[in-house]
KEDRENVO-231660 format. One record per residue: x, y, z of N, C-alpha, C in turn. Coordinates in steps of 0.02 Angstrom, whole numbers, plus 50000, padded with zeros to 5 digits. Atoms other than C-alpha are relative to their C-alpha. Layout:
BEGIN
+-------+-------+-------+-------+-------+-------+-------+-------+-------+
:   n.X :   n.Y :   n.Z :  ca.X :  ca.Y :  ca.Z :   c.X :   c.Y :   c.Z :
+-------+-------+-------+-------+-------+-------+-------+-------+-------+
:     X :     Y :     Z :     X :     Y :     Z :     X :     Y :     Z :
...
+-------+-------+-------+-------+-------+-------+-------+-------+-------+
# end
This chain:
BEGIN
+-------+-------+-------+-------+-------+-------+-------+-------+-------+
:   n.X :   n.Y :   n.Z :  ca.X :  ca.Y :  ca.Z :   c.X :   c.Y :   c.Z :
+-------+-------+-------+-------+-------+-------+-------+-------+-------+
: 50054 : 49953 : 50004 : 50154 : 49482 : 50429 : 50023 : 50071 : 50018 :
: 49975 : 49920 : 49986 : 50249 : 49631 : 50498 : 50038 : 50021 : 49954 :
: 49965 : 49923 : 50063 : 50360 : 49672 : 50357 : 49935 : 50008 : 49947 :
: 50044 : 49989 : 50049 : 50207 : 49655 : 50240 : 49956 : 50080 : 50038 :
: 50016 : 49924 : 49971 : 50127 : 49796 : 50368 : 50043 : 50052 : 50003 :
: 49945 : 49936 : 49996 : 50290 : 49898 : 50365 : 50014 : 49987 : 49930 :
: 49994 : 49985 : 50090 : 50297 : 49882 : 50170 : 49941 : 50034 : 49993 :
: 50047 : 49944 : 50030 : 50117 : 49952 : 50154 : 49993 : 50072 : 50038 :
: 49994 : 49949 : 49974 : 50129 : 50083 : 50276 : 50067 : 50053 : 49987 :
: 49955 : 49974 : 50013 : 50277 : 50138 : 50205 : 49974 : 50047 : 49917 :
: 50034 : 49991 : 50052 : 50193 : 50142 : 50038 : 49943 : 50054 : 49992 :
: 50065 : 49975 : 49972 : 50045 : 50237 : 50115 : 50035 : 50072 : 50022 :
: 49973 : 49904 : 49982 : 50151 : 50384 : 50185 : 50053 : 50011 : 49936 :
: 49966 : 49983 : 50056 : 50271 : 50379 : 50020 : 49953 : 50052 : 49957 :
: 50055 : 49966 : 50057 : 50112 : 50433 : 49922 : 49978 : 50054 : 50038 :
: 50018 : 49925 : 49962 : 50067 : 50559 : 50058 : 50071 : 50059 : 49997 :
: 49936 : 49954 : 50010 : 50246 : 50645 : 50044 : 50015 : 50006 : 49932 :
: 50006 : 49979 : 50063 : 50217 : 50627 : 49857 : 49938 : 50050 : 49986 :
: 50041 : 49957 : 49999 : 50066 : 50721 : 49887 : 50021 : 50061 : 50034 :
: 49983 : 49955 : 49975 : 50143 : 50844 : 50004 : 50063 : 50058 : 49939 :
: 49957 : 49965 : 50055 : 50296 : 50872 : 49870 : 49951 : 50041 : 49943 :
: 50024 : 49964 : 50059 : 50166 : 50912 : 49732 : 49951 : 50059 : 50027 :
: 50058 : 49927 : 49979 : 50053 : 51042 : 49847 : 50082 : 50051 : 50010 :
: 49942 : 49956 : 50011 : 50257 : 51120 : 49864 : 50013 : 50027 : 49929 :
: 49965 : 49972 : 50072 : 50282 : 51122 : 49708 : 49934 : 50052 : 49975 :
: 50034 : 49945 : 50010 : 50110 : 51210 : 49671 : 50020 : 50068 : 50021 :
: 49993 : 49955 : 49983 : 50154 : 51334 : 49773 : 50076 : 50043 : 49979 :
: 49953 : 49968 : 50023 : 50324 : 51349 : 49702 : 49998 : 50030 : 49933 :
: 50019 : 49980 : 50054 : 50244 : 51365 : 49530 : 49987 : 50081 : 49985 :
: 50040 : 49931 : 50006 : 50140 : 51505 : 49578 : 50047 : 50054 : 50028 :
: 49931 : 49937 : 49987 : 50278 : 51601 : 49645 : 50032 : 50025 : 49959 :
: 49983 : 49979 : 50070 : 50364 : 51584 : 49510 : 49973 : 50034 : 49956 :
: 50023 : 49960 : 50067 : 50247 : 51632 : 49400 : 49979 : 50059 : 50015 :
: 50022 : 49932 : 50000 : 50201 : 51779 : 49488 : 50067 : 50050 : 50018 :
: 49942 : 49973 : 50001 : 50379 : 51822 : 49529 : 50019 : 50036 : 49924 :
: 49991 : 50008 : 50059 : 50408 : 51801 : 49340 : 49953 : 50069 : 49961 :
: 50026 : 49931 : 50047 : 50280 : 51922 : 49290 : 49986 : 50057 : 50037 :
: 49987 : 49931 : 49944 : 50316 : 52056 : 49409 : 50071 : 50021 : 49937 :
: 49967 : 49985 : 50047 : 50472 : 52072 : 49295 : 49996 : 49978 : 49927 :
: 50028 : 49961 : 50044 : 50375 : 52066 : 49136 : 50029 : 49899 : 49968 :
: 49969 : 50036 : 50035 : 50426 : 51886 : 49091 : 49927 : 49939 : 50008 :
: 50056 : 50062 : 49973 : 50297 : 51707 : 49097 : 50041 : 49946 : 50024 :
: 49980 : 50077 : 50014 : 50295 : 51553 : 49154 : 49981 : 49960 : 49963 :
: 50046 : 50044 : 50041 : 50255 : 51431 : 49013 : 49955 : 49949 : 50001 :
: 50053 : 50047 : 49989 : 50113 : 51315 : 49057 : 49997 : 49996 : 50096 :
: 50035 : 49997 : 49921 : 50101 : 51357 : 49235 : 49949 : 49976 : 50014 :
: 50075 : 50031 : 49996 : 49931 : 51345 : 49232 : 49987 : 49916 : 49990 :
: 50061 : 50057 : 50001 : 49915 : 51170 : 49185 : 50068 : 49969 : 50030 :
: 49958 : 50003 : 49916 : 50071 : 51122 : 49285 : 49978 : 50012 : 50058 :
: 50067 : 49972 : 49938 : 49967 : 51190 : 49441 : 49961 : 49933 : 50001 :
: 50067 : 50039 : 50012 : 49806 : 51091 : 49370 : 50041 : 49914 : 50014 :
: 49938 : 50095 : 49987 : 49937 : 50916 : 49357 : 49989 : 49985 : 50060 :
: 49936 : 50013 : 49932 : 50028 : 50943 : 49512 : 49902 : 50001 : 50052 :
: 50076 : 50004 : 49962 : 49814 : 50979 : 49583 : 49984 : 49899 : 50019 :
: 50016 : 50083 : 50038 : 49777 : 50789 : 49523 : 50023 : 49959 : 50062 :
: 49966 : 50040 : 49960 : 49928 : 50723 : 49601 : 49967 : 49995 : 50086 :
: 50006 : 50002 : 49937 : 49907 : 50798 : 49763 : 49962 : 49954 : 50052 :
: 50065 : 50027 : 50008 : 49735 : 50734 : 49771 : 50015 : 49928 : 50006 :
: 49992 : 50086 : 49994 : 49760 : 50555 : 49732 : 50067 : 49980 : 50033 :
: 49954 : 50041 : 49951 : 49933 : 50515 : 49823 : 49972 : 50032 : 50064 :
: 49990 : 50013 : 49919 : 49864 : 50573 : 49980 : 49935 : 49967 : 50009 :
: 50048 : 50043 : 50002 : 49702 : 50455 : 49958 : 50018 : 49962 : 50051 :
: 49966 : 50058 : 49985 : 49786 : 50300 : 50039 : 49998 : 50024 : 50079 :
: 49994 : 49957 : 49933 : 49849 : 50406 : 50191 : 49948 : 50016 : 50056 :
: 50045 : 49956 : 49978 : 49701 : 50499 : 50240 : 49946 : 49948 : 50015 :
: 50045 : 50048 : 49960 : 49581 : 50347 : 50232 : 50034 : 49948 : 50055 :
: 49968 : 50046 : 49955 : 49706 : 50251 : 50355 : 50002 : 50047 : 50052 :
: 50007 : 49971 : 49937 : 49693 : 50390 : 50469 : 49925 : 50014 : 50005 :
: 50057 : 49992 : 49986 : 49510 : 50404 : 50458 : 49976 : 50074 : 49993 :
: 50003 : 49932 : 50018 : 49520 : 50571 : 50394 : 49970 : 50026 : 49936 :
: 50044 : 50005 : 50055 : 49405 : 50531 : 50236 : 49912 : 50020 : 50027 :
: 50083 : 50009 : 49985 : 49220 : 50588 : 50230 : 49966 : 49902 : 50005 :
: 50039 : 50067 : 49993 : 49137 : 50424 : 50290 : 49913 : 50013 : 50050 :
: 50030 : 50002 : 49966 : 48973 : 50398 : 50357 : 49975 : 49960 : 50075 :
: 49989 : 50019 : 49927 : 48998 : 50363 : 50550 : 49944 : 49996 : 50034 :
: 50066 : 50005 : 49947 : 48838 : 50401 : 50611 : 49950 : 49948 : 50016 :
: 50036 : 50070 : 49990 : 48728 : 50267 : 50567 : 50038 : 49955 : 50005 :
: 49980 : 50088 : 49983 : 48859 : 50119 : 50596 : 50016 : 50024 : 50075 :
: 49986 : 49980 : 49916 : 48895 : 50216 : 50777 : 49947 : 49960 : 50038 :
: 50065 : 50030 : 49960 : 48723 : 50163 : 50818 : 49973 : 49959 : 50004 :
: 50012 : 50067 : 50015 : 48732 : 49994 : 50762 : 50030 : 49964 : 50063 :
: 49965 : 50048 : 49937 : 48786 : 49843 : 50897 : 50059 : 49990 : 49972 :
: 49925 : 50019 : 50028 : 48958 : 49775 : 50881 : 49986 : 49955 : 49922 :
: 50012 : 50042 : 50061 : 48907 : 49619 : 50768 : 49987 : 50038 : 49934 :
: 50049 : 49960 : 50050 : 48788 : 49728 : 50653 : 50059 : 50043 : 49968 :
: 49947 : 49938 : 50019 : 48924 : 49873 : 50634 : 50063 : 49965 : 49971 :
: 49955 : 50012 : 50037 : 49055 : 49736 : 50594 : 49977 : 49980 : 49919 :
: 50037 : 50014 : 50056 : 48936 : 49675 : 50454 : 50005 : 50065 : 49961 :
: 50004 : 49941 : 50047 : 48919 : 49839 : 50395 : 50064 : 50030 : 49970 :
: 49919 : 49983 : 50009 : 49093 : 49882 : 50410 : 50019 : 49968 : 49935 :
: 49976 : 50044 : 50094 : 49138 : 49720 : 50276 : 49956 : 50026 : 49956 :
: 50051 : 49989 : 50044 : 48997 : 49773 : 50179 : 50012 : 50061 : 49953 :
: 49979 : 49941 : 50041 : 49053 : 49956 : 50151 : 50092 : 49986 : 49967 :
: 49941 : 50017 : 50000 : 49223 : 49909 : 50145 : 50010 : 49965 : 49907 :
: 50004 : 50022 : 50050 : 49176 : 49783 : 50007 : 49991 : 50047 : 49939 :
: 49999 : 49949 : 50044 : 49088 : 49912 : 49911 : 50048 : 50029 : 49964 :
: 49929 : 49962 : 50032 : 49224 : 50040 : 49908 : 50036 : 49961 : 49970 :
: 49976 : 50015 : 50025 : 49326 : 49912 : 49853 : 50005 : 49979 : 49923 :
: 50001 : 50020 : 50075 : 49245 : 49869 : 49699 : 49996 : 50059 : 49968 :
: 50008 : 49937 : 50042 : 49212 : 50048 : 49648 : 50062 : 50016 : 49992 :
: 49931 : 49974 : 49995 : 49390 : 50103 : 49709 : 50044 : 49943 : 49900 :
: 49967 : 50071 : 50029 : 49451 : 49929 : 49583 : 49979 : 50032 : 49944 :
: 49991 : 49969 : 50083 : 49346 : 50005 : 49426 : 50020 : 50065 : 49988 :
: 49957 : 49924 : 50023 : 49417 : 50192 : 49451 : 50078 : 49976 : 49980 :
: 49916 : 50037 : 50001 : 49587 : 50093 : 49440 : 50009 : 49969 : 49943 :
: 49997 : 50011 : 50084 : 49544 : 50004 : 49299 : 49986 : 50040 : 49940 :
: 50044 : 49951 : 50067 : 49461 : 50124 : 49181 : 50054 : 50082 : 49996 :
: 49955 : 49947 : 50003 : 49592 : 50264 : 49229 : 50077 : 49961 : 49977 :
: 49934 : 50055 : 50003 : 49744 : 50132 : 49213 : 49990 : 50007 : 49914 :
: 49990 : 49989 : 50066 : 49667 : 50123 : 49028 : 50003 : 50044 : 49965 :
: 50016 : 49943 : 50030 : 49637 : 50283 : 49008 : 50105 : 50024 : 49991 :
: 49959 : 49988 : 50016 : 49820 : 50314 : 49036 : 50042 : 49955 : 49974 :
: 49928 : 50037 : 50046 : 49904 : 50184 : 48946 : 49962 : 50010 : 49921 :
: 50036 : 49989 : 50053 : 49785 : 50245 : 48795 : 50055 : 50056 : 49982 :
: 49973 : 49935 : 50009 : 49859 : 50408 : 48810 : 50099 : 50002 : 49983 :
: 49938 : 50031 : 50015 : 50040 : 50336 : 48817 : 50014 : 49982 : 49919 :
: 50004 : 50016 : 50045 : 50005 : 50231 : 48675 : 49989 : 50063 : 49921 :
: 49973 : 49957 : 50078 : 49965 : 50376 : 48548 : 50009 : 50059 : 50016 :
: 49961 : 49942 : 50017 : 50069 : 50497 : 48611 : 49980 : 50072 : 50028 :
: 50004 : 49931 : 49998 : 49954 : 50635 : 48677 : 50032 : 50034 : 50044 :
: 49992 : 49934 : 49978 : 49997 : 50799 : 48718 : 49971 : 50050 : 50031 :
: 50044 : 49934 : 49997 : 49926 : 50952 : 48806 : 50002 : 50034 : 49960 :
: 50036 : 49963 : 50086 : 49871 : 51080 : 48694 : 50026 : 50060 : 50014 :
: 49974 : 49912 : 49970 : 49964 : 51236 : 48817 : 50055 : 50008 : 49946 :
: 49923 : 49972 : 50030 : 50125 : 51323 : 48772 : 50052 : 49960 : 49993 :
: 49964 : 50064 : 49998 : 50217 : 51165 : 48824 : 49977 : 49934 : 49996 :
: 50040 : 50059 : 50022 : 50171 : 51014 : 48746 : 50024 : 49934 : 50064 :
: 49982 : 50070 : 49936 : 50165 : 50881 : 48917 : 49966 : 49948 : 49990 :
: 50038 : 50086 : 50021 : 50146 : 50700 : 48882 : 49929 : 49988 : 50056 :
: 50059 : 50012 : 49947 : 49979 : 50678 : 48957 : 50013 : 49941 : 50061 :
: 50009 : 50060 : 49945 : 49988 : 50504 : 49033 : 50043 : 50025 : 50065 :
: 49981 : 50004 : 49948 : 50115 : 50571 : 49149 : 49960 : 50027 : 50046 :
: 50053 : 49979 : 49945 : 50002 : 50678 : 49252 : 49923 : 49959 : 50007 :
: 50076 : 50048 : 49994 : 49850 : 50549 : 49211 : 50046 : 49940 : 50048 :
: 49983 : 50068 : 49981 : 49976 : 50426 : 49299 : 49989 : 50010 : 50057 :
: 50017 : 49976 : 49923 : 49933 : 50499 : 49470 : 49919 : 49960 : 50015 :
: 50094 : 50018 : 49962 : 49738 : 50441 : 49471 : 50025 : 49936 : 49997 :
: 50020 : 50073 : 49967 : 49768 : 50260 : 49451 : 50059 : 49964 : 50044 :
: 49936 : 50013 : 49916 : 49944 : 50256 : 49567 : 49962 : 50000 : 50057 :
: 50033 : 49964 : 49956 : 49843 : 50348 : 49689 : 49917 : 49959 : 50019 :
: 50061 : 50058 : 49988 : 49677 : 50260 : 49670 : 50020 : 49925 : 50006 :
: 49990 : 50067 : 49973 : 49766 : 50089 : 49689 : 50021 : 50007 : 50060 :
: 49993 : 50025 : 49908 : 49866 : 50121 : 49847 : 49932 : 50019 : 50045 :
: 50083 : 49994 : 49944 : 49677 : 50180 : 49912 : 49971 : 49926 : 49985 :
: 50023 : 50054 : 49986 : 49611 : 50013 : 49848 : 50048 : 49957 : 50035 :
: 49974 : 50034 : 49966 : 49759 : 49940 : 49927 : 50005 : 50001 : 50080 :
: 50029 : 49976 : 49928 : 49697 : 50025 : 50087 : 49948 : 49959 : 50026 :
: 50069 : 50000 : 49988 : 49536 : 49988 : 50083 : 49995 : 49910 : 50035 :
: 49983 : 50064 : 49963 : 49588 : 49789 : 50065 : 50034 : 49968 : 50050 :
: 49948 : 49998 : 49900 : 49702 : 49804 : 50219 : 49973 : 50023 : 50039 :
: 50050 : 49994 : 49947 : 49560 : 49861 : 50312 : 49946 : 49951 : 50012 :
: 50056 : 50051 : 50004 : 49434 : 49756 : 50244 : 50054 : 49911 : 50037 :
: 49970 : 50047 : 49971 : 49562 : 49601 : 50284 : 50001 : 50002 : 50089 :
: 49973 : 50003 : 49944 : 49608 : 49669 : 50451 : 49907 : 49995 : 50041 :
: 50061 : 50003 : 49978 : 49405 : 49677 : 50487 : 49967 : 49929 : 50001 :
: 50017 : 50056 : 50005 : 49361 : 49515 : 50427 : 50062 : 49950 : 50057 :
: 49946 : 50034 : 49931 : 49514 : 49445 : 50565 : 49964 : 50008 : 50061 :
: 50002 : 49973 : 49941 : 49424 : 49535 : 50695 : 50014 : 50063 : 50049 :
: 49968 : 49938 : 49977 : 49511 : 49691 : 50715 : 49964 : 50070 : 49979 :
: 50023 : 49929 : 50018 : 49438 : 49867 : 50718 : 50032 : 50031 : 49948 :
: 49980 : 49943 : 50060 : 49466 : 49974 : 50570 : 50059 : 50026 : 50028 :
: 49934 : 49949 : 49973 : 49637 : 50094 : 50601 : 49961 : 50064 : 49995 :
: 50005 : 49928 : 50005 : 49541 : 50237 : 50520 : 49935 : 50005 : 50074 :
: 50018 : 50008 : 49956 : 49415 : 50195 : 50658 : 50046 : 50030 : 50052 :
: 49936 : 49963 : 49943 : 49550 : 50199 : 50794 : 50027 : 50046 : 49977 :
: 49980 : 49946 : 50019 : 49630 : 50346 : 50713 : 49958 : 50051 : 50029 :
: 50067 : 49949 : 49983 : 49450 : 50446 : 50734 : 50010 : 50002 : 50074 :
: 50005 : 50002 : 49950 : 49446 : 50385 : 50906 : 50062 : 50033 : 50061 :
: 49937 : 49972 : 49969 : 49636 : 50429 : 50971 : 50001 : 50068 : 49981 :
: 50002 : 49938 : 50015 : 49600 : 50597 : 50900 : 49944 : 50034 : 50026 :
: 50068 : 49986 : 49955 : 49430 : 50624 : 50970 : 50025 : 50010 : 50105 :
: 49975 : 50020 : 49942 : 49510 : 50553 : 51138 : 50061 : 50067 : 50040 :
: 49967 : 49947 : 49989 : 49656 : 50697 : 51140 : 49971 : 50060 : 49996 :
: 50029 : 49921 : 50012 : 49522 : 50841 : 51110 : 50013 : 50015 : 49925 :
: 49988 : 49962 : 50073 : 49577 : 50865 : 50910 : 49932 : 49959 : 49966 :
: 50043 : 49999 : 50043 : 49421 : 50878 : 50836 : 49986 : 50009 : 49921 :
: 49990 : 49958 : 50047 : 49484 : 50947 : 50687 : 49968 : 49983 : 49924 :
: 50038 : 50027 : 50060 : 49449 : 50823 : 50563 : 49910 : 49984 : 49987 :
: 50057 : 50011 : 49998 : 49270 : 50807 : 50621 : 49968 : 50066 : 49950 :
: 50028 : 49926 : 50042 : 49212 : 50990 : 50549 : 50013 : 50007 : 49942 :
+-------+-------+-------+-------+-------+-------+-------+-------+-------+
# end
């Protein structure tokens, strides 16, 4: 059971340092491109390079962010629930997300093997195989449903949520940060 937890947590910050690389690379874009036209020259599809590398960011750090409890969730009403009640609710939301998380995964999964299949293109200055930047939502939305069921598992065992404890060890040191 511990390398299966040090395989997904590995998995879980891979996609967050794939998210961190693509908010670098935005920013290296835009440099570029404004470097670039300071001396009178472009960059060719910047713009939807940017918009891509947006996508990515977005969905590989999904996974991450709900394991630290750093996702909008609604805390308030299960705070005020009893233990029992709040674990009920806990599987309950848990479940949810899971099935919603499961059809964004499926229906984007087809969406990009559609796009694979015949070939499209963007329509900018540089023609970019679509699926590759569509391949970010359902990478990204699976390791979140693969979150979600490694919480929901670790809840149904008995064990408090992480993004729970996460909230709490951060609350506990004074960093409020993610609360606001």
């Amino acid at each position: 059971m511990a390398h299966v937890r040090r395989v997904l947590d590995a998995a879980y910050a891979a996609a967050a340092g794939l998210a961190a690389l693509s908010l670098l690379l935005i920013f290296a874009v835009m440099m570029a491109q404004m470097g670039l036209r300071q001396i009178g020259l472009q960059f060719p599809a910047a713009d939807d390079v940017s918009a891509y590398l947006c996508v990515s960011t977005t969905f590989f750090a999904l996974a991450a962010t709900f394991k630290r409890g750093e996702l909008i969730r609604v805390g308030m009403a299960l705070e005020r629930l009893g233990p029992a009640a709040r674990r009920r609710a806990e599987i309950l939301a848990l479940v949810l997300a899971a099935a919603m998380v499961g059809y964004i995964v499926f229906w984007t999964a087809q969406d990009t093997l559609f796009s694979w299949e015949i070939e499209e293109a963007s329509q900018g200055t540089v023609a970019i195989p679509i699926w590759i930047p569509k391949l970010a939502v359902p990478v990204g939305a699976g390791l979140l449903l693969l979150a979600i069921v490694d919480e929901l598992a670790a809840v149904l065992r008995g064990a408090r949520p992480s993004y729970v404890l996460a909230a709490e060890a951060r609350a506990a040191s004074g960093d409020f940060s993610a609360e606001v």
